[in-house]
C-alpha positions as a Markdown table, in Angstrom:
| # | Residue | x | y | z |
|---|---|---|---|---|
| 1 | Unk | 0.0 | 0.0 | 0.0 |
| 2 | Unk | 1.2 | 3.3 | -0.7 |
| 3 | Unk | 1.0 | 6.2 | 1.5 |
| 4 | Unk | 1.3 | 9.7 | 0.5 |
| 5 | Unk | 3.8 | 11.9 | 2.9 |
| 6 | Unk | 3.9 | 15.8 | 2.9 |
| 7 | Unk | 7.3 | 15.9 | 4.5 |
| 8 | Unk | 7.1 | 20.3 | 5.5 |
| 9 | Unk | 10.0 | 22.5 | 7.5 |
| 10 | Unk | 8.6 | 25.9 | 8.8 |
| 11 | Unk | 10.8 | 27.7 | 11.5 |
| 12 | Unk | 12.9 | 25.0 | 12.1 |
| 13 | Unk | 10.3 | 22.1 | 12.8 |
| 14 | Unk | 10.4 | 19.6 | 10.6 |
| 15 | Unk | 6.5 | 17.9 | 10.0 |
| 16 | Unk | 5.5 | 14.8 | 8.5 |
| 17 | Unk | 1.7 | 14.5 | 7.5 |
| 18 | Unk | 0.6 | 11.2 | 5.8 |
| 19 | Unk | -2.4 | 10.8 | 4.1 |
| 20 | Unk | -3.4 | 7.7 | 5.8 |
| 21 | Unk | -6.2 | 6.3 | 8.4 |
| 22 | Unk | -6.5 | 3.1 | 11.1 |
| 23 | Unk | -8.8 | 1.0 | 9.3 |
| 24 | Unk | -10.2 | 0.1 | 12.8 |
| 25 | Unk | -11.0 | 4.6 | 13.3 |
| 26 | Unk | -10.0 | 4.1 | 16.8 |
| 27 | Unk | -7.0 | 6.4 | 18.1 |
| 28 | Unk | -5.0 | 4.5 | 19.8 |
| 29 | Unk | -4.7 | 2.6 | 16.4 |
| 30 | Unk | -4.4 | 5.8 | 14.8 |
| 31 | Unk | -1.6 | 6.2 | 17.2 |
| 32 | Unk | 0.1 | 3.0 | 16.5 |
| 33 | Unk | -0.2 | 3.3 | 12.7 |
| 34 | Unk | 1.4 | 6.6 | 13.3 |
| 35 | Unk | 4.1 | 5.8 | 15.4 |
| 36 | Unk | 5.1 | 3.2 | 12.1 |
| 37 | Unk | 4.8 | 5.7 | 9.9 |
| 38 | Unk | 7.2 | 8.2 | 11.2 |
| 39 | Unk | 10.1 | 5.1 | 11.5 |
| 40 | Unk | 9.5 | 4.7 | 8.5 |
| 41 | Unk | 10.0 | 8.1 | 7.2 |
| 42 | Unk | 12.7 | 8.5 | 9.7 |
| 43 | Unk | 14.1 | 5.8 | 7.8 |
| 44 | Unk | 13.8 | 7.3 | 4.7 |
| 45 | Unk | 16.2 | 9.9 | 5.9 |
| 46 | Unk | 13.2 | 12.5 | 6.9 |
| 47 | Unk | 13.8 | 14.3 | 10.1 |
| 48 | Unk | 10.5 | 14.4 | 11.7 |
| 49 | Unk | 9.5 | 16.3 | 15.2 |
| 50 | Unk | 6.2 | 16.5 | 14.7 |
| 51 | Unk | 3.4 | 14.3 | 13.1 |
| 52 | Unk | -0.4 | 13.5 | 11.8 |
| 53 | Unk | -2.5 | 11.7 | 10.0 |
| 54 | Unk | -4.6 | 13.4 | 7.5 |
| 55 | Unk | -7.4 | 11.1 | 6.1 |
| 56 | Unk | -11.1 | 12.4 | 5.2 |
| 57 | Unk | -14.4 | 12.1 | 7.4 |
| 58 | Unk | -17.1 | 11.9 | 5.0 |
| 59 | Unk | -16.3 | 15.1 | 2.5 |
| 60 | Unk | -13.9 | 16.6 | 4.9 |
| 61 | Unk | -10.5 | 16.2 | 5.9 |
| 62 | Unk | -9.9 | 15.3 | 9.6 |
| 63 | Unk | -6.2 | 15.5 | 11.5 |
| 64 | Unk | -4.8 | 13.3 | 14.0 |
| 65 | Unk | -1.5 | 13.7 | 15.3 |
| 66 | Unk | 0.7 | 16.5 | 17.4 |
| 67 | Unk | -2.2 | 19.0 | 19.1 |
| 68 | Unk | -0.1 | 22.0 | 17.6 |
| 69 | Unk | 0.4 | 20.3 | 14.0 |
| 70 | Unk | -3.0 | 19.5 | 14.3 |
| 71 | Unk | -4.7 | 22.7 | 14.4 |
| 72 | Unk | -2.1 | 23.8 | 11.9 |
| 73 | Unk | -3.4 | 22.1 | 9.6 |
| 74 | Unk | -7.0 | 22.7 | 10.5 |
| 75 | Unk | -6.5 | 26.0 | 9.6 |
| 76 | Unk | -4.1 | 25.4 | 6.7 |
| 77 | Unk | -4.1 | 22.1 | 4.7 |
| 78 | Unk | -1.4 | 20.5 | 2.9 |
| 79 | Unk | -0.3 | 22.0 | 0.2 |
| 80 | Unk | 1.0 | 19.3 | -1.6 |
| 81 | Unk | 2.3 | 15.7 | -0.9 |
| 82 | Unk | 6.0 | 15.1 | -1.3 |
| 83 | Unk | 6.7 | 11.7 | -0.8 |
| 84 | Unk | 5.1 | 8.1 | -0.7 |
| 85 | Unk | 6.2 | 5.6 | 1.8 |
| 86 | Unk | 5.2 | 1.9 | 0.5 |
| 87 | Unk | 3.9 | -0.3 | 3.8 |
């Protein structure tokens, strides 16, 4: 399965966002999955310090991840997806 990654530095904080979900919708799979997901990047050579999952809830897009990162992109989106990470 491949997973897209927006891999984003703003003031000095690296962010990883992957457009992915727990099948299960229950956070502390969401929390697992994401935990895997940044090794992996991490593995990939991506510094990451903070992270979410971005995956849509009926026609919008919900966050999970870092509170801060989290209402980030709330507010902001991703821009645009830089990566893909193959699982």
């Amino acid at each position: 399965m491949k997973i897209r990654l927006a891999h984003i530095r703003t003031q000095g904080i690296d962010f990883a966002v992957f457009g992915a979900d727990a099948a299960s919708h229950l956070n502390r799979d969401r929390e697992s999955l994401l935990t895997e997901l940044i090794s992996m990047a991490r593995m990939k050579g991506l510094k990451v310090d903070k992270a979410a999952l971005a995956f849509q809830q009926g026609v919008r897009t919900s966050y999970y991840g870092t509170p801060d990162l989290v209402r980030f992109l709330s507010k902001n989106g991703v821009r645009r997806w830089t990566h893909t990470l193959t699982r």
